[in-house]
Backbone as XML, in Angstrom:
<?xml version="1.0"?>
<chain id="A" units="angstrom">
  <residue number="1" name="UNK">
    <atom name="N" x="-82.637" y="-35.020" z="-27.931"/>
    <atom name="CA" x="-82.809" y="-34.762" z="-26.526"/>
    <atom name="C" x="-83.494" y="-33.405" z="-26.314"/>
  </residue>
  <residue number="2" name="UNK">
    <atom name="N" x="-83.305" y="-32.542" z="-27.008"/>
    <atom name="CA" x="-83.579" y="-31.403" z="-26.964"/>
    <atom name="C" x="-84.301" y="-30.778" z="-28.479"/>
  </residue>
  <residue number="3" name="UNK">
    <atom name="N" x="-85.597" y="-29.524" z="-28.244"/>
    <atom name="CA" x="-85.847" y="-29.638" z="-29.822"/>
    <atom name="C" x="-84.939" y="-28.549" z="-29.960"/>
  </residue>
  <residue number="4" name="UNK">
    <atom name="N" x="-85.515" y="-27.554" z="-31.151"/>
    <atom name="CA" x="-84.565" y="-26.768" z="-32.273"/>
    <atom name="C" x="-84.324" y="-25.530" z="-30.874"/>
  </residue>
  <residue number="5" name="UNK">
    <atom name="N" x="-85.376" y="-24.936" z="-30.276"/>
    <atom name="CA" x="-85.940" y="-23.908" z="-28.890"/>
    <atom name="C" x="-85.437" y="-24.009" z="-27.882"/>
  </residue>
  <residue number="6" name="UNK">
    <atom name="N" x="-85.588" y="-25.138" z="-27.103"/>
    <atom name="CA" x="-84.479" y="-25.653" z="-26.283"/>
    <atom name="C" x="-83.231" y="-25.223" z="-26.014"/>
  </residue>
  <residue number="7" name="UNK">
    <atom name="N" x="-82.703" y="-26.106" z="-27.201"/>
    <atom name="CA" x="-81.651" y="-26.058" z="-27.507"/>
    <atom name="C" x="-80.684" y="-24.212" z="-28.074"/>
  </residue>
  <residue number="8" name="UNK">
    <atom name="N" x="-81.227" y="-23.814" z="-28.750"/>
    <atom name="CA" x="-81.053" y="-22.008" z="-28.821"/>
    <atom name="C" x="-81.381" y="-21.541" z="-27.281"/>
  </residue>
  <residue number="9" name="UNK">
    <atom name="N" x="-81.577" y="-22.018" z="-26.497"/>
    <atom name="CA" x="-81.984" y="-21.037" z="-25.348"/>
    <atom name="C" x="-80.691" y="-21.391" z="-24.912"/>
  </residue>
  <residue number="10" name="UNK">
    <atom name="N" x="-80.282" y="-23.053" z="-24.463"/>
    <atom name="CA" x="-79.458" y="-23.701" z="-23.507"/>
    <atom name="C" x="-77.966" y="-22.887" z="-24.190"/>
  </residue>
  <residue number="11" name="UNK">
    <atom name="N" x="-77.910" y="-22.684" z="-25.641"/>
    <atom name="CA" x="-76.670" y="-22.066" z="-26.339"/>
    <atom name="C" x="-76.610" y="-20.559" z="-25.549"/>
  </residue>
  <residue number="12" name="UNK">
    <atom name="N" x="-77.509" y="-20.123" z="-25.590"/>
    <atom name="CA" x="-77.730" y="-18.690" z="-25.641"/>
    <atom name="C" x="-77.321" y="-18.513" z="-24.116"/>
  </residue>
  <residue number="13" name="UNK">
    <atom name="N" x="-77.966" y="-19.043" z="-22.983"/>
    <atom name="CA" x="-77.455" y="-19.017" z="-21.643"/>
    <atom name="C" x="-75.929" y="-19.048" z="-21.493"/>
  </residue>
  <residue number="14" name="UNK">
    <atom name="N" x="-75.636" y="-20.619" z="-22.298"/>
    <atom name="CA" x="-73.830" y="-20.826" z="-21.785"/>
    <atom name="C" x="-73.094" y="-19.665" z="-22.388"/>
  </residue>
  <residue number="15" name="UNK">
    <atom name="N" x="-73.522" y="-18.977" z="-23.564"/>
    <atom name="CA" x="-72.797" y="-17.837" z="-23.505"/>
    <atom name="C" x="-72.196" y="-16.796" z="-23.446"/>
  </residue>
  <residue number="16" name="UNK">
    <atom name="N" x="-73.285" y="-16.277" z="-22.869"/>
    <atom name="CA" x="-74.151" y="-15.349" z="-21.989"/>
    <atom name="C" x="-72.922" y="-15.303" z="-21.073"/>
  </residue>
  <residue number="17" name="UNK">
    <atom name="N" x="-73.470" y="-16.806" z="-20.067"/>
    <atom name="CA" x="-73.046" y="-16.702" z="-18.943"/>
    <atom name="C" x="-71.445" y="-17.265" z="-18.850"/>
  </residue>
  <residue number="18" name="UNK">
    <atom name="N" x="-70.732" y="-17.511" z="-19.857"/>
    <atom name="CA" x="-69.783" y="-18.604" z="-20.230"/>
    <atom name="C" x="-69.273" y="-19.437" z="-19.058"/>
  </residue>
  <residue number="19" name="UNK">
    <atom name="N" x="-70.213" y="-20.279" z="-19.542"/>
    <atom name="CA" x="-70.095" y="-21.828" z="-18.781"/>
    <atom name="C" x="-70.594" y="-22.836" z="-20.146"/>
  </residue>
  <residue number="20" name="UNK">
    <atom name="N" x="-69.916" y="-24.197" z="-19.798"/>
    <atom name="CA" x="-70.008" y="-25.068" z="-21.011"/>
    <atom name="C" x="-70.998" y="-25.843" z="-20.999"/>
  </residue>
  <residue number="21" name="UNK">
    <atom name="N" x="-71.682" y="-26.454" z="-21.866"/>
    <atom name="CA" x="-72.874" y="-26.866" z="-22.034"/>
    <atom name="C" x="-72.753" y="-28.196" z="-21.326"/>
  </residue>
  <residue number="22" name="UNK">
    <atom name="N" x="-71.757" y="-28.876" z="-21.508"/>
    <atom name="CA" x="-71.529" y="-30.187" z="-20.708"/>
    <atom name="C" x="-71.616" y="-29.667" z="-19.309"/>
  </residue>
  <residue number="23" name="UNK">
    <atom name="N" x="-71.143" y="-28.487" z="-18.774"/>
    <atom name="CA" x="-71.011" y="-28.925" z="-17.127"/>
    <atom name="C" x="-72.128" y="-28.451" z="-17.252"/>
  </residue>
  <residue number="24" name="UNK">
    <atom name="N" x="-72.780" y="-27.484" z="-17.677"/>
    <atom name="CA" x="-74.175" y="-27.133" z="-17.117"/>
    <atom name="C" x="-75.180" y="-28.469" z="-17.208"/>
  </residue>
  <residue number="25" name="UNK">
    <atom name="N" x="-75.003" y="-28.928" z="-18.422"/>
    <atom name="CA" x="-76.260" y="-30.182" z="-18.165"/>
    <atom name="C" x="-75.703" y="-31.394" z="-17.009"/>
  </residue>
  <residue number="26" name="UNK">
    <atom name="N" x="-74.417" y="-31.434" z="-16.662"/>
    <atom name="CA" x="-74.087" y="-32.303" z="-16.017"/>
    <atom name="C" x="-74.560" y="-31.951" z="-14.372"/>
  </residue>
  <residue number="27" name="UNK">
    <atom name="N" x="-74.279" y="-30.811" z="-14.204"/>
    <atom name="CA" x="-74.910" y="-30.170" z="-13.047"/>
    <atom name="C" x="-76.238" y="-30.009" z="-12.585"/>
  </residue>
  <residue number="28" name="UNK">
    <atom name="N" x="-76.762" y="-29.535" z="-13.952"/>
    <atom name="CA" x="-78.629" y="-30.030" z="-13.803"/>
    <atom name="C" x="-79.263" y="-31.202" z="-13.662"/>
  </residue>
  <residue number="29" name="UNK">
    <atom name="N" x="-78.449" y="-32.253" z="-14.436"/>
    <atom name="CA" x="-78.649" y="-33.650" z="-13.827"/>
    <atom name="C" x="-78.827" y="-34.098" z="-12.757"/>
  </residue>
  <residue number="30" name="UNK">
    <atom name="N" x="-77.537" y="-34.067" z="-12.143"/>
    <atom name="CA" x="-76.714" y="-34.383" z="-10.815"/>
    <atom name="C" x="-78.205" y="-33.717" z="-9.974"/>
  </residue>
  <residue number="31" name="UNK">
    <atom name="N" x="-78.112" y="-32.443" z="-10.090"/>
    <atom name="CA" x="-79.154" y="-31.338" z="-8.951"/>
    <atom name="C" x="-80.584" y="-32.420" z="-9.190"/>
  </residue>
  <residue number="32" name="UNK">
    <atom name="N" x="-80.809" y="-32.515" z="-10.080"/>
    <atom name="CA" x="-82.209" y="-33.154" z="-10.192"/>
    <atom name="C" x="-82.340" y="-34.526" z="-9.528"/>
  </residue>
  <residue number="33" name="UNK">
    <atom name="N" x="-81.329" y="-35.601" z="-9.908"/>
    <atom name="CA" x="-80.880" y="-36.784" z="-9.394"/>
    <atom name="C" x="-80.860" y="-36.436" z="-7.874"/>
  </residue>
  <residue number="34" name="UNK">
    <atom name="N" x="-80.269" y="-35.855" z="-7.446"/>
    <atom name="CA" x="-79.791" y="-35.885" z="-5.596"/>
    <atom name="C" x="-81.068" y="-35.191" z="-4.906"/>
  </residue>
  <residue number="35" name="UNK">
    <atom name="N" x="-81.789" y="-34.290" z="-5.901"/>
    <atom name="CA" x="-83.225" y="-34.021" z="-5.312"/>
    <atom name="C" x="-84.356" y="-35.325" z="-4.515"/>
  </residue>
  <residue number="36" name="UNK">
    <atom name="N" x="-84.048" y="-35.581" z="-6.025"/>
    <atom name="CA" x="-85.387" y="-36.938" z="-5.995"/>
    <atom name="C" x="-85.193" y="-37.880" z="-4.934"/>
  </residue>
  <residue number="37" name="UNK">
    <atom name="N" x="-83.971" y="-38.443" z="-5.039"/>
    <atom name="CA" x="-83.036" y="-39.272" z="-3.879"/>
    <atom name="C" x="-83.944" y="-38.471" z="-2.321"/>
  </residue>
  <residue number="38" name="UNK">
    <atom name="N" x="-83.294" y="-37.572" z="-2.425"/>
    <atom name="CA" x="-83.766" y="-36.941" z="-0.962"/>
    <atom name="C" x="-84.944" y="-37.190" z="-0.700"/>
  </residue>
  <residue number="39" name="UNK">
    <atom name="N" x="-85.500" y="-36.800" z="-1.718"/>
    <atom name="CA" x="-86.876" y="-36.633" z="-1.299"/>
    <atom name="C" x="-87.868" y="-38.241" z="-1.214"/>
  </residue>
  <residue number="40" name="UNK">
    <atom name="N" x="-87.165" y="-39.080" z="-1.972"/>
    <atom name="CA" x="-87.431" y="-40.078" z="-2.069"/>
    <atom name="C" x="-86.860" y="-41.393" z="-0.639"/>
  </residue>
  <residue number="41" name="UNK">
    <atom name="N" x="-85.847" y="-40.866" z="0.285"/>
    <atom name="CA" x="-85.506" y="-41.845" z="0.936"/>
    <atom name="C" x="-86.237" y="-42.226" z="1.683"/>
  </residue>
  <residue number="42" name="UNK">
    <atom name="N" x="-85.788" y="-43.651" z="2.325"/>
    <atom name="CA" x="-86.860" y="-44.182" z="3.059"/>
    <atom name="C" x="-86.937" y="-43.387" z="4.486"/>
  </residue>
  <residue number="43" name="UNK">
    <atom name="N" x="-87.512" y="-43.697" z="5.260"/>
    <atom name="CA" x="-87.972" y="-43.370" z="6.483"/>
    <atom name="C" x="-88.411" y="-44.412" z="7.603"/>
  </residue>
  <residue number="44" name="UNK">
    <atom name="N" x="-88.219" y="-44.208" z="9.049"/>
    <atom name="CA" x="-88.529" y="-44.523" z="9.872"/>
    <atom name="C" x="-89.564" y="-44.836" z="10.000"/>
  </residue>
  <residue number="45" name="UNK">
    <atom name="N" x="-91.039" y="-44.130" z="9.585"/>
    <atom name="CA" x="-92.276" y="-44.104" z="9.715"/>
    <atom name="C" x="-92.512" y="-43.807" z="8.325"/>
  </residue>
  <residue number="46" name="UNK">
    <atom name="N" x="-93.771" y="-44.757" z="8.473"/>
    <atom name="CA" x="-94.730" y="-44.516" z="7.401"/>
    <atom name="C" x="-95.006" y="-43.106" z="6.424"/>
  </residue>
  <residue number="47" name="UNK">
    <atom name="N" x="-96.085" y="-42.302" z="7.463"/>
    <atom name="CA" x="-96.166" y="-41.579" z="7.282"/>
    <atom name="C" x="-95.417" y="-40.566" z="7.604"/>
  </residue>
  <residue number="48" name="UNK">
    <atom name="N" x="-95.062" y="-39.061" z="7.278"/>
    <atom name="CA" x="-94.513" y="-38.208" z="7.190"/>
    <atom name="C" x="-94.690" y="-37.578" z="8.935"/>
  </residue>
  <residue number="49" name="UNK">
    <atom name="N" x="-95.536" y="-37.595" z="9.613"/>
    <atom name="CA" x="-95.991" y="-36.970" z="10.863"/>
    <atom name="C" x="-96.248" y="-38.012" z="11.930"/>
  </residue>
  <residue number="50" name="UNK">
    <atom name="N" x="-95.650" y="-38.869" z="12.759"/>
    <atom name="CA" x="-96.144" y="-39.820" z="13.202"/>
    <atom name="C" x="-96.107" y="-39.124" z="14.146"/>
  </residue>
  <residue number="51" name="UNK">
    <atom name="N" x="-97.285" y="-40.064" z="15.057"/>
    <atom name="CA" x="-98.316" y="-39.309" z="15.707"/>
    <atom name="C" x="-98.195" y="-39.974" z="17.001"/>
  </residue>
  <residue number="52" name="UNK">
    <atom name="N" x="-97.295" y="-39.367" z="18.605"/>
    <atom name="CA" x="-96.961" y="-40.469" z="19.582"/>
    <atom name="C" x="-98.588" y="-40.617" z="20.366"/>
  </residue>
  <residue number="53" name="UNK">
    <atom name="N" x="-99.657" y="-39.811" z="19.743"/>
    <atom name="CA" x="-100.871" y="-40.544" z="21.191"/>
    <atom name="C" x="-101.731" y="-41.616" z="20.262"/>
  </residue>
  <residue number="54" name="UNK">
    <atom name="N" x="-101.217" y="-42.023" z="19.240"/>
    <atom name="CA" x="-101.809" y="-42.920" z="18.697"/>
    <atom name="C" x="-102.029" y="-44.237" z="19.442"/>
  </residue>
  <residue number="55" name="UNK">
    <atom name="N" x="-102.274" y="-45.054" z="19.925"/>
    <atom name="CA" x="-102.049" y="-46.721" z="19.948"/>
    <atom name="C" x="-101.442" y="-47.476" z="19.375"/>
  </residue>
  <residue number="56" name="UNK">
    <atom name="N" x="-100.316" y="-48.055" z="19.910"/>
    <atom name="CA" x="-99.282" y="-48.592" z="18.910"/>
    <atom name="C" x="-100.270" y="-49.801" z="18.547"/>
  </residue>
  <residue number="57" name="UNK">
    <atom name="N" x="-99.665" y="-50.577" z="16.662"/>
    <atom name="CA" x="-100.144" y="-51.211" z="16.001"/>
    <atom name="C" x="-101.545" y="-50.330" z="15.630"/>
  </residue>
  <residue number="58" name="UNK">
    <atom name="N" x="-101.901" y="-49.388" z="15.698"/>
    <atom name="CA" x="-103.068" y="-48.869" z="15.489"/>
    <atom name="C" x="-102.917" y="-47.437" z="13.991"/>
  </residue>
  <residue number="59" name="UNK">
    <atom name="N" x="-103.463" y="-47.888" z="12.804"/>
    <atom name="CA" x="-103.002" y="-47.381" z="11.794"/>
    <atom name="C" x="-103.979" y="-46.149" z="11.259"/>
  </residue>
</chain>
């Protein structure tokens, strides 16, 4: 999952900072997962800016 670099950094942080390597990657997960979600949900409109002097049906 991780190479030899990585992995010495991710050690070197948790104990540094002492926090455990499981919650930290579990937390970076999670943060990354609930990002994407967000950013990914659907929407009302198409596009991001809908536009009310448009003509409805008019794309």
């Amino acid at each position: 999952m991780l190479n030899h670099r990585e992995l010495n950094a991710l050690n070197t942080y948790c104990k540094r900072y002492r926090i455990s390597k499981s919650e930290f990657i579990r937390q970076a997960a999670m943060k990354t997962i609930l990002e994407r979600f967000d950013k990914d949900h659907p929407s009302l409109f198409e596009d991001d800016s809908p536009n009310l002097f448009r003509s409805f049906g008019e794309k």
